[in-house]
Backbone as a printed PyTorch tensor [residue, N CA C, xyz], in Angstrom:
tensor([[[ -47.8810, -102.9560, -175.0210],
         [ -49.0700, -102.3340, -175.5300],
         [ -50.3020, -103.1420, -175.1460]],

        [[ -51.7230, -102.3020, -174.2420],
         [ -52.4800, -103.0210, -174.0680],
         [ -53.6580, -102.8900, -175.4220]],

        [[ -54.2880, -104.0210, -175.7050],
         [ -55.5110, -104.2940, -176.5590],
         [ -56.6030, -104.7220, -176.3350]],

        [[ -57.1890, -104.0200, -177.0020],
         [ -59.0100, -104.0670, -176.6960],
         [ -59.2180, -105.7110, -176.6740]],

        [[ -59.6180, -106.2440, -175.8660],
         [ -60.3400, -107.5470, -175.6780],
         [ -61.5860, -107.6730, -176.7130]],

        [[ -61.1670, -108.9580, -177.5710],
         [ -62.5600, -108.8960, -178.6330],
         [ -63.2590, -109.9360, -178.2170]],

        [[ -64.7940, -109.6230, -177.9300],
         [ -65.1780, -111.0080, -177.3950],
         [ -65.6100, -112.2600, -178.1740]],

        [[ -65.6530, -113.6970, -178.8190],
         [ -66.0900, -114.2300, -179.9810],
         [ -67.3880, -115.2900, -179.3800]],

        [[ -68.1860, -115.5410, -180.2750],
         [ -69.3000, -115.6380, -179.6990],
         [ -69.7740, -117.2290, -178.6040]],

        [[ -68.2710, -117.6040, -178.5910],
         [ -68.4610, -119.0290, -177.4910],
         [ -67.9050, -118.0450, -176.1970]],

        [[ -67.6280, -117.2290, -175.9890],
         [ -67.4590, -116.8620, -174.5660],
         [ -68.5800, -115.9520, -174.1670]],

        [[ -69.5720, -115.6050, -174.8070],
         [ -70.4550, -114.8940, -174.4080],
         [ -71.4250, -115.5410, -173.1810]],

        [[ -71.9360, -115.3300, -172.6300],
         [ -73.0690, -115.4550, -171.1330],
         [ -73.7420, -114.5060, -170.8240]],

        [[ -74.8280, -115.6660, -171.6620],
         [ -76.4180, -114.6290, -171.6750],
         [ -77.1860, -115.0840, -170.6300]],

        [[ -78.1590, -114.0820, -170.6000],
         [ -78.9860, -114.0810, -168.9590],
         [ -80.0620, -113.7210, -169.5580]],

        [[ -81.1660, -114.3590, -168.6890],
         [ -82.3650, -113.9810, -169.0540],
         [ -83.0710, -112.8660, -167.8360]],

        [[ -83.3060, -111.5040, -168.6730],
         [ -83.8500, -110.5470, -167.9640],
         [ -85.5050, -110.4710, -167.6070]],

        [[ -86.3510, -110.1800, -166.2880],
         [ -87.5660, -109.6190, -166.2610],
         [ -87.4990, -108.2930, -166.5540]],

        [[ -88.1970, -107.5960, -167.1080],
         [ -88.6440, -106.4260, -167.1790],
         [ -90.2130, -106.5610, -166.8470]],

        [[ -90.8520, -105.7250, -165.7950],
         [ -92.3260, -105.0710, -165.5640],
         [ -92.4730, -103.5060, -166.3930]],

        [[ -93.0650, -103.6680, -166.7410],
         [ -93.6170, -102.3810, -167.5970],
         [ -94.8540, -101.7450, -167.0000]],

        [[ -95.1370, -102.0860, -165.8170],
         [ -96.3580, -101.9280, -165.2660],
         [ -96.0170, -100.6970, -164.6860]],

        [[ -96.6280,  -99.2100, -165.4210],
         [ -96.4450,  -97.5660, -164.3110],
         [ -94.9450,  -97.5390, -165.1110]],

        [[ -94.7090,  -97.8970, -165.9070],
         [ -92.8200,  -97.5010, -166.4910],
         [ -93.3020,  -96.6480, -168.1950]],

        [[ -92.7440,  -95.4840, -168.3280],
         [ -92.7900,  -94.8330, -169.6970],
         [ -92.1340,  -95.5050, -170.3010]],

        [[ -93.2200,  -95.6140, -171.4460],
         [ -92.7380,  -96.6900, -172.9520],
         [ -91.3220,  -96.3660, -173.2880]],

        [[ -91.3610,  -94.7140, -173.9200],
         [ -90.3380,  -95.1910, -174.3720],
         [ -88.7300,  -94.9570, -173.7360]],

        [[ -88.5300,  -94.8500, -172.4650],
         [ -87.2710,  -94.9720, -171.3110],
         [ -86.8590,  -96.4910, -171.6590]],

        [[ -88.5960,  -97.6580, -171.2360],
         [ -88.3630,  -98.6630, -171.3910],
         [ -88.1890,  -99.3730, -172.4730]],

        [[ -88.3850,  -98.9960, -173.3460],
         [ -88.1480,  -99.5070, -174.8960],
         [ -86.3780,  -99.7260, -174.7870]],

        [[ -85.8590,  -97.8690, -174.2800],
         [ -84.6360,  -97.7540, -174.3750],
         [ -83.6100,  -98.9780, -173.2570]],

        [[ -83.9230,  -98.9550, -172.5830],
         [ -83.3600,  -99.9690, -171.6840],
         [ -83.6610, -100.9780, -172.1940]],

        [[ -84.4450, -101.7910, -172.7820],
         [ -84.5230, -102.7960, -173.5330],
         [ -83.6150, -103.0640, -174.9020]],

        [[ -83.0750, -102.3680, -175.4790],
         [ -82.8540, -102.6100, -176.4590],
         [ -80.9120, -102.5190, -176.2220]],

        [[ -81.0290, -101.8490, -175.2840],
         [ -79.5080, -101.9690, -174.8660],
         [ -79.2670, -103.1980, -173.8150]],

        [[ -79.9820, -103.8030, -173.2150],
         [ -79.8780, -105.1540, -172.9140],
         [ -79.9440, -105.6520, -174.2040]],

        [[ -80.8720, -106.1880, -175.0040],
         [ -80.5050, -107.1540, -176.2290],
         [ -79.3590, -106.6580, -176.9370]],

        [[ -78.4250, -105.5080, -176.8970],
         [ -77.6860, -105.5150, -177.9300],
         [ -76.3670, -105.6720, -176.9430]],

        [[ -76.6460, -105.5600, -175.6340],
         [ -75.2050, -106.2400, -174.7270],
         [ -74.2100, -104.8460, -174.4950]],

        [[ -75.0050, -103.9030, -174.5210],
         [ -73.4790, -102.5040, -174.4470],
         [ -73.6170, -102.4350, -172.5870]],

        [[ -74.4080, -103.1540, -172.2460],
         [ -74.2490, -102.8260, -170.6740],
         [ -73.1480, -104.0680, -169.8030]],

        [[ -72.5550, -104.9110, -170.8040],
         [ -71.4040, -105.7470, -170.5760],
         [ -70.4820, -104.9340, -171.0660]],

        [[ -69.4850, -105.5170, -169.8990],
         [ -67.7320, -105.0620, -169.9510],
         [ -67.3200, -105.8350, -171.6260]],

        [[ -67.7690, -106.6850, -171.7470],
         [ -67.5710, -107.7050, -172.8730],
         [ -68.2860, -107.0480, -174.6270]],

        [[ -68.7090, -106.1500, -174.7050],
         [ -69.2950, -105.6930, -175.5960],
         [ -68.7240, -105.5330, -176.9230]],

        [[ -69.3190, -106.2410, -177.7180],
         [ -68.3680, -106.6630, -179.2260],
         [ -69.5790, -105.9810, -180.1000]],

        [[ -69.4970, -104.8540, -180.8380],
         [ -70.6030, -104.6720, -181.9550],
         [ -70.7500, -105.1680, -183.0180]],

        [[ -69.8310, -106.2370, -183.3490],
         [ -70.3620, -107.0140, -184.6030],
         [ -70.7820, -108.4830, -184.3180]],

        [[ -70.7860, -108.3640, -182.8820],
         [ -71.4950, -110.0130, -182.3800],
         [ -72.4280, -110.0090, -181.6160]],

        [[ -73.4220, -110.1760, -181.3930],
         [ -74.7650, -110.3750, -180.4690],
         [ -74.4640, -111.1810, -179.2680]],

        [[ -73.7300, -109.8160, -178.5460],
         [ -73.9870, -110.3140, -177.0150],
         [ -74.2610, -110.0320, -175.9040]],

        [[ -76.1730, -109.8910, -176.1940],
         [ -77.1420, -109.7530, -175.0620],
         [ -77.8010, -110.7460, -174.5200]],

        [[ -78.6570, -109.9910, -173.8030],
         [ -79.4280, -111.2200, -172.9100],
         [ -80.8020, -111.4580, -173.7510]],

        [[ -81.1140, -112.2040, -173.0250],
         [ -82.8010, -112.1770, -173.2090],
         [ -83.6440, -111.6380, -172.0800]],

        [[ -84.8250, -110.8800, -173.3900],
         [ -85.2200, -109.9630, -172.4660],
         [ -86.6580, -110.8000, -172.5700]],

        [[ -87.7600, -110.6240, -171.2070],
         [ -88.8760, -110.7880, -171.1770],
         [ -89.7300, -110.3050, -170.4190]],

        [[ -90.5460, -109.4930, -171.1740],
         [ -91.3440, -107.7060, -170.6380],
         [ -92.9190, -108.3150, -170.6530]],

        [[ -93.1380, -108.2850, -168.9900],
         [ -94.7690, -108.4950, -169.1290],
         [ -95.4960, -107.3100, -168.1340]],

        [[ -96.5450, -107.4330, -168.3450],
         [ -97.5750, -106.4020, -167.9250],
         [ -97.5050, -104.9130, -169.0950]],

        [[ -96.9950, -105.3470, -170.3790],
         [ -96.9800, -104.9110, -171.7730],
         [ -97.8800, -103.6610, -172.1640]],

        [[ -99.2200, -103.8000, -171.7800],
         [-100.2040, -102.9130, -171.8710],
         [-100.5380, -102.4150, -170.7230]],

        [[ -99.3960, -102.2840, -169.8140],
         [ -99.9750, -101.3740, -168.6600],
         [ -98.9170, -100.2940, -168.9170]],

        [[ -98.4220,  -99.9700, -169.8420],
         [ -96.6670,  -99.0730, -169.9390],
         [ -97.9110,  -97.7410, -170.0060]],

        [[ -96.6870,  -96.5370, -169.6400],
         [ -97.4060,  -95.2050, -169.6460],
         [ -97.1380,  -94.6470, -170.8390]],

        [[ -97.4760,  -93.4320, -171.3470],
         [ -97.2610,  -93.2030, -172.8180],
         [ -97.3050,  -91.5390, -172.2900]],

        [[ -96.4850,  -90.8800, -172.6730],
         [ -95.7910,  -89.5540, -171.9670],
         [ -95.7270,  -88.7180, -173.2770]],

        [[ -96.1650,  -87.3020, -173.4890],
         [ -95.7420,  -86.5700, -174.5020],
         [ -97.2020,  -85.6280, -175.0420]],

        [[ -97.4090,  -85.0420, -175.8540],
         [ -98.1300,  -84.4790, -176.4310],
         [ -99.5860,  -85.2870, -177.3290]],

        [[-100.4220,  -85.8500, -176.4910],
         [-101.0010,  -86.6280, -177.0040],
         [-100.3120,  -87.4920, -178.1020]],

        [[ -99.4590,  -88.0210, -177.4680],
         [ -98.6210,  -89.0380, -178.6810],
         [ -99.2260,  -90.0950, -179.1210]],

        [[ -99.8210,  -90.6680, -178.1940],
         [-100.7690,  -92.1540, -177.8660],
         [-101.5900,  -91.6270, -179.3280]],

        [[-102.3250,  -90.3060, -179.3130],
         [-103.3070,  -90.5080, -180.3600],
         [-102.9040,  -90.1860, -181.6420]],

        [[-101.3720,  -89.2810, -181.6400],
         [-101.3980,  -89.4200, -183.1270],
         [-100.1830,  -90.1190, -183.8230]],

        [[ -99.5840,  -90.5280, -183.3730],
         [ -98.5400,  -91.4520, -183.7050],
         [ -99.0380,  -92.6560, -184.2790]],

        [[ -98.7610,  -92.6060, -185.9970],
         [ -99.1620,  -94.0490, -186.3070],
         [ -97.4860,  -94.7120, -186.9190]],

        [[ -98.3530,  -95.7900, -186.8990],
         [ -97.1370,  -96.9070, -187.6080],
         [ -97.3650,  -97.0940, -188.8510]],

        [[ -96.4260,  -97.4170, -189.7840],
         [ -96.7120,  -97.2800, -191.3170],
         [ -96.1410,  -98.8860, -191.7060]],

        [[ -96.9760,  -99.5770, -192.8590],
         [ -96.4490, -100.9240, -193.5620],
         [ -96.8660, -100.5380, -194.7770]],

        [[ -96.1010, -100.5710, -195.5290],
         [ -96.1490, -101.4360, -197.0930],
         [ -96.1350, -102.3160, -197.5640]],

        [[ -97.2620, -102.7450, -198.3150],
         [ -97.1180, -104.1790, -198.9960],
         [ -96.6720, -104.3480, -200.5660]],

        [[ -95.6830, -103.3590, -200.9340],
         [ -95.0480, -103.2970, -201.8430],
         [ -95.7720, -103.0680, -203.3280]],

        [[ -96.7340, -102.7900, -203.1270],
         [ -97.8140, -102.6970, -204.4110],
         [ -98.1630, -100.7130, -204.0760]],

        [[ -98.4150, -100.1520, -205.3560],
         [ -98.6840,  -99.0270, -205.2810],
         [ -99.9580,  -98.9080, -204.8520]],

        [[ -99.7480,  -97.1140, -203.8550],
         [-101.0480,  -96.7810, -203.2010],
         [-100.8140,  -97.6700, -202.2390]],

        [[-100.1700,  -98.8980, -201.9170],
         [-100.6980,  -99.6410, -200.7850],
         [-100.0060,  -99.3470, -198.9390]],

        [[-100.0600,  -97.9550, -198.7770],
         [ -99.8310,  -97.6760, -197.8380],
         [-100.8350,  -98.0630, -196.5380]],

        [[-100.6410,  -99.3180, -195.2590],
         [-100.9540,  -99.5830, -194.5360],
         [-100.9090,  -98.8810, -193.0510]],

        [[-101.7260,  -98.2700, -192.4610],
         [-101.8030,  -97.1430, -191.5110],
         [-102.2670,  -97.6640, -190.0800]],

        [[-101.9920,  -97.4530, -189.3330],
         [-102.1010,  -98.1350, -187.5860],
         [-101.8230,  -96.9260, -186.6940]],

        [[-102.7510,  -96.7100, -186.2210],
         [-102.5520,  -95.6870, -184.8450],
         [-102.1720,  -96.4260, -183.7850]],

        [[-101.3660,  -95.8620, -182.6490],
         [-100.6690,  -96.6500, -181.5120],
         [-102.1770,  -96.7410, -181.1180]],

        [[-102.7960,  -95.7840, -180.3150],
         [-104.1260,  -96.7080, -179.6250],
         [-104.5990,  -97.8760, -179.9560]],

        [[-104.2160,  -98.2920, -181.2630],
         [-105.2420,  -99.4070, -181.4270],
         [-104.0590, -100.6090, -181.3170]],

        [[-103.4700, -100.1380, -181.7650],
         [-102.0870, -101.1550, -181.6270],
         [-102.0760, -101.7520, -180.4240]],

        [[-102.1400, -100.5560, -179.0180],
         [-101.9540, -101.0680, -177.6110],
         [-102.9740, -101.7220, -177.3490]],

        [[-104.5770, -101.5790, -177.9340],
         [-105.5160, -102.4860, -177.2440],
         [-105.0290, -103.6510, -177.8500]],

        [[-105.2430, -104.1940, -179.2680],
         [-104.8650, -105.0220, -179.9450],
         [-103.8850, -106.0180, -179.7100]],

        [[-102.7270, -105.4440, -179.9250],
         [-101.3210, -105.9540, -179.7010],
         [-100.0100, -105.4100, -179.0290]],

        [[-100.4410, -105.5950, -178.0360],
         [ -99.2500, -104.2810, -177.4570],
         [ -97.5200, -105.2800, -177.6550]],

        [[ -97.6600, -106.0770, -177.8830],
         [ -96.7000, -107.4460, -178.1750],
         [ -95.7240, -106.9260, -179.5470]],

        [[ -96.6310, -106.5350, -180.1240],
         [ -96.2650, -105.7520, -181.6440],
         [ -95.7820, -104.5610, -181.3420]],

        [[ -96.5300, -103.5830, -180.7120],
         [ -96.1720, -102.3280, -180.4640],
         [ -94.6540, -101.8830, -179.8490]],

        [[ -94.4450, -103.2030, -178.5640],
         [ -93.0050, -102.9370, -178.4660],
         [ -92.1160, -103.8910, -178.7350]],

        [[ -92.1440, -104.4630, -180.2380],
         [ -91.1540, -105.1020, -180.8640],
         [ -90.6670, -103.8390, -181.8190]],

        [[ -92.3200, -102.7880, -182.3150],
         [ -91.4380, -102.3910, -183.4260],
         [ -90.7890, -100.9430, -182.8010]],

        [[ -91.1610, -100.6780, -181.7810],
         [ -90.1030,  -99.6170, -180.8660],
         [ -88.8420, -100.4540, -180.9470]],

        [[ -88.6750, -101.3590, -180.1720],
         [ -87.5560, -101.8290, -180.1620],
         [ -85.9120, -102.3550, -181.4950]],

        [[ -87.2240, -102.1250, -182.4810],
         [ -86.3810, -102.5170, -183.5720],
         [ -86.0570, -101.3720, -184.2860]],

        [[ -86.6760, -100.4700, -183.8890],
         [ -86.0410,  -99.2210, -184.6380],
         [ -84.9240,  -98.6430, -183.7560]],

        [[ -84.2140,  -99.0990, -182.2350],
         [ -83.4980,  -98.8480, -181.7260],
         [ -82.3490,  -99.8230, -182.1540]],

        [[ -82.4280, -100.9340, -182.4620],
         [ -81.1720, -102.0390, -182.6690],
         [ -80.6010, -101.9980, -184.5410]],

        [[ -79.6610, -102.3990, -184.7880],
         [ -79.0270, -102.3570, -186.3830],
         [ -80.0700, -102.6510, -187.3310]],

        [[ -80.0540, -102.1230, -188.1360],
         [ -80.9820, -102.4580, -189.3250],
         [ -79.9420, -103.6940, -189.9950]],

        [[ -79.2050, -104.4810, -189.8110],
         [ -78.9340, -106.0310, -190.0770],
         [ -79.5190, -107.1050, -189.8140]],

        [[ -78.9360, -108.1770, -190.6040],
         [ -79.1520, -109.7900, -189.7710],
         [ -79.2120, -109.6900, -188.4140]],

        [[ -78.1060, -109.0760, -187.8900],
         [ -77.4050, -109.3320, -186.5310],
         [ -78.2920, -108.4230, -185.5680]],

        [[ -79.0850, -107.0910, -185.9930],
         [ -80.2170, -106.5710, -185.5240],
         [ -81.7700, -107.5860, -185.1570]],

        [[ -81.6330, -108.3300, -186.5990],
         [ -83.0410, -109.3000, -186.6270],
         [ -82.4120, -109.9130, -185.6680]],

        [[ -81.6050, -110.6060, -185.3730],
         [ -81.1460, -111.7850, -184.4280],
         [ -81.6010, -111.4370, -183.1950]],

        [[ -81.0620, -109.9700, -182.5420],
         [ -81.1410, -109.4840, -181.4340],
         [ -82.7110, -109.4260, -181.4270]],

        [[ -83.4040, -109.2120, -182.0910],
         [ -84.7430, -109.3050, -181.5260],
         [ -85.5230, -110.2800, -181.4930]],

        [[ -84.8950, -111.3700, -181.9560],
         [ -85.4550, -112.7010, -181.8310],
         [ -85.9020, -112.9670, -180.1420]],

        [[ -84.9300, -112.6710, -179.2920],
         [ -84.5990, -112.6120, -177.7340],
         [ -85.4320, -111.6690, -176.9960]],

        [[ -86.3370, -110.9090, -177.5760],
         [ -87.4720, -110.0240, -176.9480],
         [ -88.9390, -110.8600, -176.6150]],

        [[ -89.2110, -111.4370, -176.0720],
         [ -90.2350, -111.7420, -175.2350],
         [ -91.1040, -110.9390, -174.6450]],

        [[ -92.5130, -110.6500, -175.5020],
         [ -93.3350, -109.4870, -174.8990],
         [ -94.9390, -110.2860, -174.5080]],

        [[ -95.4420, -109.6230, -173.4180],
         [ -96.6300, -110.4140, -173.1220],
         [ -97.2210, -109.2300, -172.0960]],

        [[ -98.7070, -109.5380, -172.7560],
         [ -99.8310, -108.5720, -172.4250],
         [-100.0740, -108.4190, -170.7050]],

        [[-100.0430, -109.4570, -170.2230],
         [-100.3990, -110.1050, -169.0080],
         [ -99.2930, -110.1370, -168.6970]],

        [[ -99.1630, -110.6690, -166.9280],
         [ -98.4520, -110.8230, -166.1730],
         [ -97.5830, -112.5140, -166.2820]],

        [[ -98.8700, -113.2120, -166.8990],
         [ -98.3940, -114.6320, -167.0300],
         [ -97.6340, -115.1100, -168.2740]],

        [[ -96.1730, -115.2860, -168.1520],
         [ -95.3780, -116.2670, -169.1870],
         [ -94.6530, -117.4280, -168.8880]],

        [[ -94.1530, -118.1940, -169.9360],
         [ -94.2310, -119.3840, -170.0620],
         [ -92.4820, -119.7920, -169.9550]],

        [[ -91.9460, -118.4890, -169.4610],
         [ -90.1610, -118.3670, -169.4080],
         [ -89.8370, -118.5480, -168.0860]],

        [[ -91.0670, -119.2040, -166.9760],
         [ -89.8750, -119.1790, -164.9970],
         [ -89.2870, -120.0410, -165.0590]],

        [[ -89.2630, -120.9450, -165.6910],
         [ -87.7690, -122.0840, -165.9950],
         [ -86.2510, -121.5300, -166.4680]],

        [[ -86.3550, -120.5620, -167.5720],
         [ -85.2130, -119.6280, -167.5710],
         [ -84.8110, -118.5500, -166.8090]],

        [[ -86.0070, -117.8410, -166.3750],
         [ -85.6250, -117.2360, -165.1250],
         [ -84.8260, -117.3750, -164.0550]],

        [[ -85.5380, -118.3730, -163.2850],
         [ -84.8060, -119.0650, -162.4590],
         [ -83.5980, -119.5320, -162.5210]],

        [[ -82.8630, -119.6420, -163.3560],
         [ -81.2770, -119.9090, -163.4960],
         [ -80.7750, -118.9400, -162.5100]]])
């Protein structure tokens, strides 16, 4: 009888990914992102262990935004746990602002709502610009 290979988390081999977002629809790339950090594109794929790569996405605010004027009405919602205190953010302003933010919280609504979700996004590296501070890991 053959059995599923379980992978445990000392045999895992993580890689550090570029992603350009520069002319790429947000959210295709969101999606490809988030299945690199959660590792289903390895033969090795264990869902109760975190084993992806690291991802690091620059040219952040050049991504395209595709759909029905989505850009303008799509907001993001926070609570600060006090009544009435509903906190409101339209993506436009988000992308001038922080586009760093904008696709962490795409990305986190694609990965587990667990620990092991927070973990995986620890490994997301987002930057506005072209310039980061990761060609030492790259380069491996």
């Amino acid at each position: 009888m053959k059995f599923t290979k379980i992978a445990t988390p000392e045999q895992i081999d993580r890689k550090w990914v570029l992603v350009d977002a520069e002319g790429k629809t947000f959210g295709r790339l969101v999606t490809e992102i988030a299945t690199l950090l959660r590792g289903k594109h390895k033969p090795s794929y264990t869902p109760n262990i975190d084993c992806g790569d690291y991802v690091v996405v620059i040219n952040a605010s050049k991504a395209v935004f595709n759909g029905l004027d989505k850009i303008n009405n799509k907001e993001y919602h926070k609570h600060t746990g006090y009544f009435g205190s509903v906190k409101s953010v339209k993506m436009t302003e988000l992308l001038e602002k922080n586009p760093e933010k904008l696709f962490k919280l795409a990305t986190r609504g694609m990965l587990p709502k667990t620990k092991l979700g927070a973990k995986m996004l620890k490994k997301l590296k987002v930057y506005a610009g072209s310039e980061h501070p990761h060609t030492a890991q790259l380069a491996k």
